[in-house]
PQR file with spaces between the fields and no chain letter, atoms N, CA, C, O and H, PARSE charges and radii, in Angstrom:
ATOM       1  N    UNK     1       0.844   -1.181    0.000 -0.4000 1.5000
ATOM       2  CA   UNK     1       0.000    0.000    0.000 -0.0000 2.0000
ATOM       3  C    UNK     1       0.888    1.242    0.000  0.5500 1.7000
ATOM       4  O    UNK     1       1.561    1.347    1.025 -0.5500 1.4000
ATOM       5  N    UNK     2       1.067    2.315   -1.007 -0.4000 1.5000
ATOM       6  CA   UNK     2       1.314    3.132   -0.749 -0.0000 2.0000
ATOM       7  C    UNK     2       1.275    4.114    0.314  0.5500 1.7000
ATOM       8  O    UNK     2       0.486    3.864    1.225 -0.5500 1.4000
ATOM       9  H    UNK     2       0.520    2.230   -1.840  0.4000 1.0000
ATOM      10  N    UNK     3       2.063    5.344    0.408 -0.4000 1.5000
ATOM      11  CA   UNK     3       1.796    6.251    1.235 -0.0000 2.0000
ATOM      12  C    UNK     3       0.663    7.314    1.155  0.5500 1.7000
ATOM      13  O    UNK     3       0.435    7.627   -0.013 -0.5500 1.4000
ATOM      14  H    UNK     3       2.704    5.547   -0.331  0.4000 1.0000
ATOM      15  N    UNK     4      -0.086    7.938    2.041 -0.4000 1.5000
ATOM      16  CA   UNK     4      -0.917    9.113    1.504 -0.0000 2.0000
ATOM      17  C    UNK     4      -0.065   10.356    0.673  0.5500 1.7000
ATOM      18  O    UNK     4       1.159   10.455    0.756 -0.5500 1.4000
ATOM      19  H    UNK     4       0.100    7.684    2.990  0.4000 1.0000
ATOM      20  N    UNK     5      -0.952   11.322   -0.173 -0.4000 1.5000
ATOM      21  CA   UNK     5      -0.508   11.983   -0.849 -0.0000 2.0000
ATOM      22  C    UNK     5      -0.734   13.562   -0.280  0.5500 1.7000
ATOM      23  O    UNK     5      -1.856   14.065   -0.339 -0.5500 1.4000
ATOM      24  H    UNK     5      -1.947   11.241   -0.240  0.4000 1.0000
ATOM      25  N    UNK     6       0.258   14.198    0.197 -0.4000 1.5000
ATOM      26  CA   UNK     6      -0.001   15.956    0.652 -0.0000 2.0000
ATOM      27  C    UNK     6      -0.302   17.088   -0.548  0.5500 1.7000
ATOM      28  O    UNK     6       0.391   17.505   -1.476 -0.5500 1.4000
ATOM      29  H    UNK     6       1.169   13.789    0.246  0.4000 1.0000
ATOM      30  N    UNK     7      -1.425   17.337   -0.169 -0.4000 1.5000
ATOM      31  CA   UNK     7      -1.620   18.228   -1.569 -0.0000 2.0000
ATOM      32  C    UNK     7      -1.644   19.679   -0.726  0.5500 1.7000
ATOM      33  O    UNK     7      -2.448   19.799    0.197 -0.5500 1.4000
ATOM      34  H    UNK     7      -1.987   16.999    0.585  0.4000 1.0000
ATOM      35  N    UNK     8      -0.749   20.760   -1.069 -0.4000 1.5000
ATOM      36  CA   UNK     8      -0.468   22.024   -0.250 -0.0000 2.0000
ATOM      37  C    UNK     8      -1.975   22.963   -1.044  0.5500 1.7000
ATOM      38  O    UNK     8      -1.774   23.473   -2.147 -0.5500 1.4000
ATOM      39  H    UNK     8      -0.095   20.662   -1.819  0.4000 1.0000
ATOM      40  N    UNK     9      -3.698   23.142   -0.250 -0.4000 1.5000
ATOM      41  CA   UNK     9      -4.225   23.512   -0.905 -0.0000 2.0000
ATOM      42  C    UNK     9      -3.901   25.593   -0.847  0.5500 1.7000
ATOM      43  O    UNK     9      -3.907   26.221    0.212 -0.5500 1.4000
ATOM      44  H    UNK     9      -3.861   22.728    0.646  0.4000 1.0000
ATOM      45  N    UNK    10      -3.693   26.144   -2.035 -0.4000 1.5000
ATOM      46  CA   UNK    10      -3.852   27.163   -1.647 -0.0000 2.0000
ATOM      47  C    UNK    10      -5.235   28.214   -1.331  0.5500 1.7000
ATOM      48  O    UNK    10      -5.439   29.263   -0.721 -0.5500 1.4000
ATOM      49  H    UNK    10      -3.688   25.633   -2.895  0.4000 1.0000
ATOM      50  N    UNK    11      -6.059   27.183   -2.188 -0.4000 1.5000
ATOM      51  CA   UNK    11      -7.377   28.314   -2.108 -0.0000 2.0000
ATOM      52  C    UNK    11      -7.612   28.306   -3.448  0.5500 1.7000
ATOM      53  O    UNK    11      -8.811   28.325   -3.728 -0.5500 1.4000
ATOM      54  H    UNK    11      -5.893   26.330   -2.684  0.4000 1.0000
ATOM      55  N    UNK    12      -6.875   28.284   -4.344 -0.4000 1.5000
ATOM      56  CA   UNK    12      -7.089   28.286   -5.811 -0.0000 2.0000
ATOM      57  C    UNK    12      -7.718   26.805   -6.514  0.5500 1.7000
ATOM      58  O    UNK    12      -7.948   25.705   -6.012 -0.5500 1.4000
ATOM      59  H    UNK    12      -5.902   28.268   -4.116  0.4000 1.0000
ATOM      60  N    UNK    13      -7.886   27.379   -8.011 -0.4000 1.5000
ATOM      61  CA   UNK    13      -8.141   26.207   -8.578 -0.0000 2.0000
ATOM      62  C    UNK    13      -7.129   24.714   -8.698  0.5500 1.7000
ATOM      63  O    UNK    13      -7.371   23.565   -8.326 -0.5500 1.4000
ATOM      64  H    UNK    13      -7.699   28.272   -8.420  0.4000 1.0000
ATOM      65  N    UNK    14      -5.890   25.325   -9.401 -0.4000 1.5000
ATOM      66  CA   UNK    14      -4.950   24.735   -9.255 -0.0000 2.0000
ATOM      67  C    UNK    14      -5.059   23.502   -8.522  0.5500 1.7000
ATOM      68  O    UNK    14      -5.413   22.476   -9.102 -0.5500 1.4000
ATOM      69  H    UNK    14      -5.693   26.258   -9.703  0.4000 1.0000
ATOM      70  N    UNK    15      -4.777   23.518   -7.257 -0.4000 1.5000
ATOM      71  CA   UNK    15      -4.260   23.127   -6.414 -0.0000 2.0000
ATOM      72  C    UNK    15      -6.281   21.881   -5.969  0.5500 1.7000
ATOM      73  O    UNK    15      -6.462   20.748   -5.525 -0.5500 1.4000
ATOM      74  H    UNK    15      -4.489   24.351   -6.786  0.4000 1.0000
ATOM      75  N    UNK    16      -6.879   22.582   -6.260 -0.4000 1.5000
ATOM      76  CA   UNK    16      -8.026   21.726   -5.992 -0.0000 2.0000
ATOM      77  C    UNK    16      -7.943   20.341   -7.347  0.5500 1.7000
ATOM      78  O    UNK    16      -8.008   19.134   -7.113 -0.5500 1.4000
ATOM      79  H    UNK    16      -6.732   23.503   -6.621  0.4000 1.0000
ATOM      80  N    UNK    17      -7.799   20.942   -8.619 -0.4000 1.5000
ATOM      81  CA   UNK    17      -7.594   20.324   -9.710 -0.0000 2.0000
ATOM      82  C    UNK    17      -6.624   19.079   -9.309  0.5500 1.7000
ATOM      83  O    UNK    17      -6.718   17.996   -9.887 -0.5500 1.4000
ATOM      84  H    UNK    17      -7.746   21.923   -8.809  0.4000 1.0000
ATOM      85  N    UNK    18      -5.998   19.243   -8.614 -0.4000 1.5000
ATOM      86  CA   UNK    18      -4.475   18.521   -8.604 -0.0000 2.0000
ATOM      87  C    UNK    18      -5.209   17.644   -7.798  0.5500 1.7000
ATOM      88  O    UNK    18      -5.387   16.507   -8.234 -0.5500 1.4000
ATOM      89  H    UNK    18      -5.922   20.123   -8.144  0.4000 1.0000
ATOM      90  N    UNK    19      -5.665   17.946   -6.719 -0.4000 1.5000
ATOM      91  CA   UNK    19      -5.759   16.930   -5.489 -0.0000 2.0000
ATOM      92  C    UNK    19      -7.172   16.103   -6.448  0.5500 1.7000
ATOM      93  O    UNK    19      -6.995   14.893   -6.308 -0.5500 1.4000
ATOM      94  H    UNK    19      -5.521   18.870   -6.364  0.4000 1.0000
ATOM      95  N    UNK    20      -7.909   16.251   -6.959 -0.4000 1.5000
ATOM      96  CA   UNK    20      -9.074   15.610   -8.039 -0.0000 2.0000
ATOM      97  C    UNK    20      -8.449   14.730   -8.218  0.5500 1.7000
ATOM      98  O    UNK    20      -8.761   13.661   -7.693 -0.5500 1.4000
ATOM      99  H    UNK    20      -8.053   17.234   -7.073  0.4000 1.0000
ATOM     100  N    UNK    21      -7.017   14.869   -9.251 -0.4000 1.5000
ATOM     101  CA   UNK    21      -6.574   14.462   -9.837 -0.0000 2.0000
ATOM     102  C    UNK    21      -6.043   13.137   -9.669  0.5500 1.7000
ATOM     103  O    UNK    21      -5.976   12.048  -10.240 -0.5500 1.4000
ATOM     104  H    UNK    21      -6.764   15.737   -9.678  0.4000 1.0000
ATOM     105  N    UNK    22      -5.741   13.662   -8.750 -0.4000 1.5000
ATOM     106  CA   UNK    22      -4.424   12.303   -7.783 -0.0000 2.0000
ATOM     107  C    UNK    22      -5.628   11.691   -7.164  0.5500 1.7000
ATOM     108  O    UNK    22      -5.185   10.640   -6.701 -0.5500 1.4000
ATOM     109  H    UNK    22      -5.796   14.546   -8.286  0.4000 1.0000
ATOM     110  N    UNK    23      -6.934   11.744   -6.881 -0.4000 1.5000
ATOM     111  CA   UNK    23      -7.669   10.821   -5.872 -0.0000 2.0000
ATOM     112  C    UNK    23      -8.451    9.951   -7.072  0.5500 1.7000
ATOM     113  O    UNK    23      -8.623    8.735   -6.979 -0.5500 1.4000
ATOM     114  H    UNK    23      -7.295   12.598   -7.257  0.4000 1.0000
ATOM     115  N    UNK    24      -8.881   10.720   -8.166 -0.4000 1.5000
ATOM     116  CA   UNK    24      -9.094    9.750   -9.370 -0.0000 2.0000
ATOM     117  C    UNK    24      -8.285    9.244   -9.814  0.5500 1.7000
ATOM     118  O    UNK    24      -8.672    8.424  -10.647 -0.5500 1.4000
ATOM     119  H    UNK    24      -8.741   11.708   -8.242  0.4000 1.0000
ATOM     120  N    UNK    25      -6.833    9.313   -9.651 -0.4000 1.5000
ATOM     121  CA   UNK    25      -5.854    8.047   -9.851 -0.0000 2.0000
ATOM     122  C    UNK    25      -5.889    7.179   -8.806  0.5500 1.7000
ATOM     123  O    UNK    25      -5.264    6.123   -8.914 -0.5500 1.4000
ATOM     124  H    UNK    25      -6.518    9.979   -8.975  0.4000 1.0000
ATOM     125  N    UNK    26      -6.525    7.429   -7.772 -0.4000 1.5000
ATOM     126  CA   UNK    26      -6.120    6.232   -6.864 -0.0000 2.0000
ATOM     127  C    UNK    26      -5.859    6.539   -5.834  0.5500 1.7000
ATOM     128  O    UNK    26      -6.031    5.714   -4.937 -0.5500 1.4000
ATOM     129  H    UNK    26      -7.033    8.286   -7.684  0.4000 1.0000
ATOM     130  N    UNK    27      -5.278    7.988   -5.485 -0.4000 1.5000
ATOM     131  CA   UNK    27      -4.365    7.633   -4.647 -0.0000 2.0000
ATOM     132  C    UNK    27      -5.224    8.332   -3.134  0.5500 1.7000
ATOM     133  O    UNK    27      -6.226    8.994   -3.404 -0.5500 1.4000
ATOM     134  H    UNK    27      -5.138    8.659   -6.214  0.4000 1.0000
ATOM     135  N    UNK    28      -4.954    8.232   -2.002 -0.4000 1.5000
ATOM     136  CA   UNK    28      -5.230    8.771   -0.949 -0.0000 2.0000
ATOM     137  C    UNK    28      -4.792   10.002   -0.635  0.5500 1.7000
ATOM     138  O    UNK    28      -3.752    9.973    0.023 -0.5500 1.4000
ATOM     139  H    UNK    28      -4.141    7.694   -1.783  0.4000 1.0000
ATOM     140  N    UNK    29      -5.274   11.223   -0.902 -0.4000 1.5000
ATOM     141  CA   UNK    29      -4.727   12.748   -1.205 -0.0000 2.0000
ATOM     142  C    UNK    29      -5.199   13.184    0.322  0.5500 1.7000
ATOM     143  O    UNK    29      -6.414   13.175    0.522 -0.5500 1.4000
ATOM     144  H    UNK    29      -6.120   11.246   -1.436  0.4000 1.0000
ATOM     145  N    UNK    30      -4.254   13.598    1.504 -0.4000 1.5000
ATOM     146  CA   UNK    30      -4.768   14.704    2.260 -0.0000 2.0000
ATOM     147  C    UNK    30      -4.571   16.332    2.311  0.5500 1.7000
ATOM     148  O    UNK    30      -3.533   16.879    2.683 -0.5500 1.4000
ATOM     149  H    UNK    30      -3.268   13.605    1.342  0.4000 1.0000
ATOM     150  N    UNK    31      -5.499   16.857    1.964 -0.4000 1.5000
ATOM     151  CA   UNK    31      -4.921   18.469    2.156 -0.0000 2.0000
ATOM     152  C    UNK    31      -4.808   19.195    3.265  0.5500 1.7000
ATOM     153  O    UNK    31      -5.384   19.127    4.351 -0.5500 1.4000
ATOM     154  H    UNK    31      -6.342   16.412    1.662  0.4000 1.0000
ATOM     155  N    UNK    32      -3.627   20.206    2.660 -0.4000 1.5000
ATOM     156  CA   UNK    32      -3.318   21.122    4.016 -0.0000 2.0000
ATOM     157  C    UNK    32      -3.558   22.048    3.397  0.5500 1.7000
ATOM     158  O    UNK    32      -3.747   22.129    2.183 -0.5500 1.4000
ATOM     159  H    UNK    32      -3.159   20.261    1.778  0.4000 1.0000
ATOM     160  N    UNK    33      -3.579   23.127    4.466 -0.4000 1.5000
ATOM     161  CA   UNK    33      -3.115   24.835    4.470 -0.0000 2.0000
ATOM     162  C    UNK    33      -2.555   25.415    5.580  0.5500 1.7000
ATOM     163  O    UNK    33      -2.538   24.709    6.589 -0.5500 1.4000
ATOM     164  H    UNK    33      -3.426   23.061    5.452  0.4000 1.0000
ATOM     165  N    UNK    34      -1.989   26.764    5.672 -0.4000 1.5000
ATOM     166  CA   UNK    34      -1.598   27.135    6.915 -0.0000 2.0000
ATOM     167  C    UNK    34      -1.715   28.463    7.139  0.5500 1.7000
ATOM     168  O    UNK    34      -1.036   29.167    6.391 -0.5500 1.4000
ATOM     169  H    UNK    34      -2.003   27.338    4.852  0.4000 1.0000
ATOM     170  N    UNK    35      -2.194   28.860    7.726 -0.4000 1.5000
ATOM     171  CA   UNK    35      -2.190   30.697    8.272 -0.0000 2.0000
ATOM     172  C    UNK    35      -0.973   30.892    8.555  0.5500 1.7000
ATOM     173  O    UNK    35      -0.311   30.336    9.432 -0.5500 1.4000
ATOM     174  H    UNK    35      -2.745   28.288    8.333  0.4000 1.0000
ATOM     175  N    UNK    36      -0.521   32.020    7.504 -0.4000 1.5000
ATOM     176  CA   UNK    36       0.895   32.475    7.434 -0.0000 2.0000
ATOM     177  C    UNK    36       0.917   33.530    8.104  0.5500 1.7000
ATOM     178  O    UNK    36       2.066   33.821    8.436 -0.5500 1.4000
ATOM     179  H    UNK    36      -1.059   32.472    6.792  0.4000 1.0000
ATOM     180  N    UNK    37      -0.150   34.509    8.587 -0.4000 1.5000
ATOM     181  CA   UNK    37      -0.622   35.593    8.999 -0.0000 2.0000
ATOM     182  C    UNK    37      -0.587   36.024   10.954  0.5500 1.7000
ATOM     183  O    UNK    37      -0.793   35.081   11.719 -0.5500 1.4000
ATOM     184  H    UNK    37      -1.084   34.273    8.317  0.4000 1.0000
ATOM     185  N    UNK    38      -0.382   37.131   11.427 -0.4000 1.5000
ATOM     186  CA   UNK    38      -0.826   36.792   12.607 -0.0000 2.0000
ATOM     187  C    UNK    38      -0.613   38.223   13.148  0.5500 1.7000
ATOM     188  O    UNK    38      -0.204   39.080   12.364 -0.5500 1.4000
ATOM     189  H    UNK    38      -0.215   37.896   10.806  0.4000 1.0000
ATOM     190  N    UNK    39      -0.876   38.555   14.508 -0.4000 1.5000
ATOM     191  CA   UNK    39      -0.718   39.824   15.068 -0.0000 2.0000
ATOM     192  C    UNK    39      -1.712   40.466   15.238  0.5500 1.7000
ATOM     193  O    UNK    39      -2.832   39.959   15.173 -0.5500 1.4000
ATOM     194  H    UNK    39      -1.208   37.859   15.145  0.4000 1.0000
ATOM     195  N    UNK    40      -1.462   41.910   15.530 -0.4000 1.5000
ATOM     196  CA   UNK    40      -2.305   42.655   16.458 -0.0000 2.0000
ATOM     197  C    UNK    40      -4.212   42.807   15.062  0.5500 1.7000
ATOM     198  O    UNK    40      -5.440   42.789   15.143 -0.5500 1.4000
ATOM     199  H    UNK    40      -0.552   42.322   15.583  0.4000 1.0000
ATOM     200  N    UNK    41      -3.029   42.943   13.971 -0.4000 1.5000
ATOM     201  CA   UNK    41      -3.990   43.138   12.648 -0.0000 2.0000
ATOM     202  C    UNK    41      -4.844   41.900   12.276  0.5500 1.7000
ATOM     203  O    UNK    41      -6.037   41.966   11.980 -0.5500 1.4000
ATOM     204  H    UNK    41      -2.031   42.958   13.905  0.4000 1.0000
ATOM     205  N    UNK    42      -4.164   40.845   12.320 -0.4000 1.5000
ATOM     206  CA   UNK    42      -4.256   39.224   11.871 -0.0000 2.0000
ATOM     207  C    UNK    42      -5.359   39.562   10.889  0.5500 1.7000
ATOM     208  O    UNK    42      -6.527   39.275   11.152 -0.5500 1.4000
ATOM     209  H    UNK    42      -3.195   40.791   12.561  0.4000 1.0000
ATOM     210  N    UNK    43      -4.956   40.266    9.581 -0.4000 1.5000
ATOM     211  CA   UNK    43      -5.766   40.121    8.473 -0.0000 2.0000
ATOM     212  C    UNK    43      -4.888   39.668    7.374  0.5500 1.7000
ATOM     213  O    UNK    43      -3.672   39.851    7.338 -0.5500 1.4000
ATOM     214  H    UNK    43      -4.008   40.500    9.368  0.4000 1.0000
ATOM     215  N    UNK    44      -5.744   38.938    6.295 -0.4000 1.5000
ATOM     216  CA   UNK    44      -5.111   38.350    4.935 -0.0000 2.0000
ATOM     217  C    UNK    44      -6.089   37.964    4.000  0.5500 1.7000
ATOM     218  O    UNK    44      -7.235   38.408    3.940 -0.5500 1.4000
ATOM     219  H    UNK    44      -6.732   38.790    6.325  0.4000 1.0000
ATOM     220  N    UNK    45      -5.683   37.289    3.424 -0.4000 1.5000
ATOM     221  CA   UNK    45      -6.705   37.077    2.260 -0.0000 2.0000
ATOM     222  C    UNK    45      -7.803   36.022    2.522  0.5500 1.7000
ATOM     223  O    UNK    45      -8.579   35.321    1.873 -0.5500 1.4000
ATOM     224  H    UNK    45      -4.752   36.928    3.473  0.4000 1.0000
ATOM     225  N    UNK    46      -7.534   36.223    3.560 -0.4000 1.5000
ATOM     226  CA   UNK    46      -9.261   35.307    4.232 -0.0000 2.0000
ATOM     227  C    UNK    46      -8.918   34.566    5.975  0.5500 1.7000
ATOM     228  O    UNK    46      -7.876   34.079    6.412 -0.5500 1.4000
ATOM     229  H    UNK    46      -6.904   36.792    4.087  0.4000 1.0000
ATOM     230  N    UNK    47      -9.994   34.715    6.499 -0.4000 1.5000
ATOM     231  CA   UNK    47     -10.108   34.512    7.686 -0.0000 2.0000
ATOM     232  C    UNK    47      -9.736   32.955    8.031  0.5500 1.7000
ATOM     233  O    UNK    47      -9.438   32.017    7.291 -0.5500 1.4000
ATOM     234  H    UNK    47     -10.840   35.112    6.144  0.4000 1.0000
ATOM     235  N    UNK    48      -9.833   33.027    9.048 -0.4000 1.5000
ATOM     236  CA   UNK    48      -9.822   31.571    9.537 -0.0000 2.0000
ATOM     237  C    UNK    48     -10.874   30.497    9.834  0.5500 1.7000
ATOM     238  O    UNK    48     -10.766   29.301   10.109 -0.5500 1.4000
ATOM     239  H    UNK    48     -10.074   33.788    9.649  0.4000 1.0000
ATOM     240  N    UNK    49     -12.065   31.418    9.672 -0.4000 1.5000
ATOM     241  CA   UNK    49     -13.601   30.499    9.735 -0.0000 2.0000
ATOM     242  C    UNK    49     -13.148   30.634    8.166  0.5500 1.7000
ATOM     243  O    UNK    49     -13.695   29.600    7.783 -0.5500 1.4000
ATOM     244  H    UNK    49     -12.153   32.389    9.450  0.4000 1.0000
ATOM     245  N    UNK    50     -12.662   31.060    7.222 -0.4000 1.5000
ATOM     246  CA   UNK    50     -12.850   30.921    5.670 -0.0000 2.0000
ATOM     247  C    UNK    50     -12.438   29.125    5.221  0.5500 1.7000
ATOM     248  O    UNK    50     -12.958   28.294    4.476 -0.5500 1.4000
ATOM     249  H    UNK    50     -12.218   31.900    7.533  0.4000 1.0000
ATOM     250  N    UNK    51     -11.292   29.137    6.093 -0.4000 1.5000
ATOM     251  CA   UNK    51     -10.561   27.630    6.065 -0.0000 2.0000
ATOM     252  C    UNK    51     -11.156   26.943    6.754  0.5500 1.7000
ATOM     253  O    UNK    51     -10.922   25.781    6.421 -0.5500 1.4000
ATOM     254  H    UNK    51     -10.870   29.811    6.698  0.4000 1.0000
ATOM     255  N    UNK    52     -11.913   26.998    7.669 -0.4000 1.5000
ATOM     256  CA   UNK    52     -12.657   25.873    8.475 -0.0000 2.0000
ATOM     257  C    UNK    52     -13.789   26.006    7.726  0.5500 1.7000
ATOM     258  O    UNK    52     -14.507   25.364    8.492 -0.5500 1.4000
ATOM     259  H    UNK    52     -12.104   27.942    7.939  0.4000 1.0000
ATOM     260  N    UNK    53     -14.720   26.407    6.612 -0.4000 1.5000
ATOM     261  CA   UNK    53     -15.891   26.390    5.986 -0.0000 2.0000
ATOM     262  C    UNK    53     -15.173   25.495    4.647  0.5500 1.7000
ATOM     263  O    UNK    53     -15.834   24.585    4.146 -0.5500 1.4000
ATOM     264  H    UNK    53     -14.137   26.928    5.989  0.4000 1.0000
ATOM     265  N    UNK    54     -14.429   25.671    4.361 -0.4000 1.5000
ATOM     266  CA   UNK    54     -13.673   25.101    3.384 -0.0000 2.0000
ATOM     267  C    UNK    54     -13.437   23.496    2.717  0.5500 1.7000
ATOM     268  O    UNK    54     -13.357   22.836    1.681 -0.5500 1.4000
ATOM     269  H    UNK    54     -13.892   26.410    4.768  0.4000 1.0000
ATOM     270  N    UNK    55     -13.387   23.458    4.634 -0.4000 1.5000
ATOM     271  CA   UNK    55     -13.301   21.952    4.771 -0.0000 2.0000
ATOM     272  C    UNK    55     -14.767   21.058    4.419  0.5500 1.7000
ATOM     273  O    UNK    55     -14.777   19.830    4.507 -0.5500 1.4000
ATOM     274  H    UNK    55     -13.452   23.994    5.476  0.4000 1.0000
């Protein structure tokens, strides 16, 4: 049995396409992301309920 597959999601299409991709080949794809963001401001290109709705 192979290993699972890390697909780094960014939010984009890309990266959703890819992980499709690899799970209709077969394979066991888990995605990540990570809040690169933080501080007094802690704003970016989307919140953190944005990534937990995501899921």
């Amino acid at each position: 049995m192979s290993s699972p597959v890390m697909v780094a999601m960014s939010g984009g299409v890309d990266s959703s396409v890819a992980a499709a991709l690899l799970m209709d080949a077969g394979h066991e794809v888990v995605g990540v992301t990570m809040k690169l963001w933080g501080g007094p401001s802690d704003t970016g290109c989307c919140a953190v309920s944005d990534v937990d709705d995501a899921r």
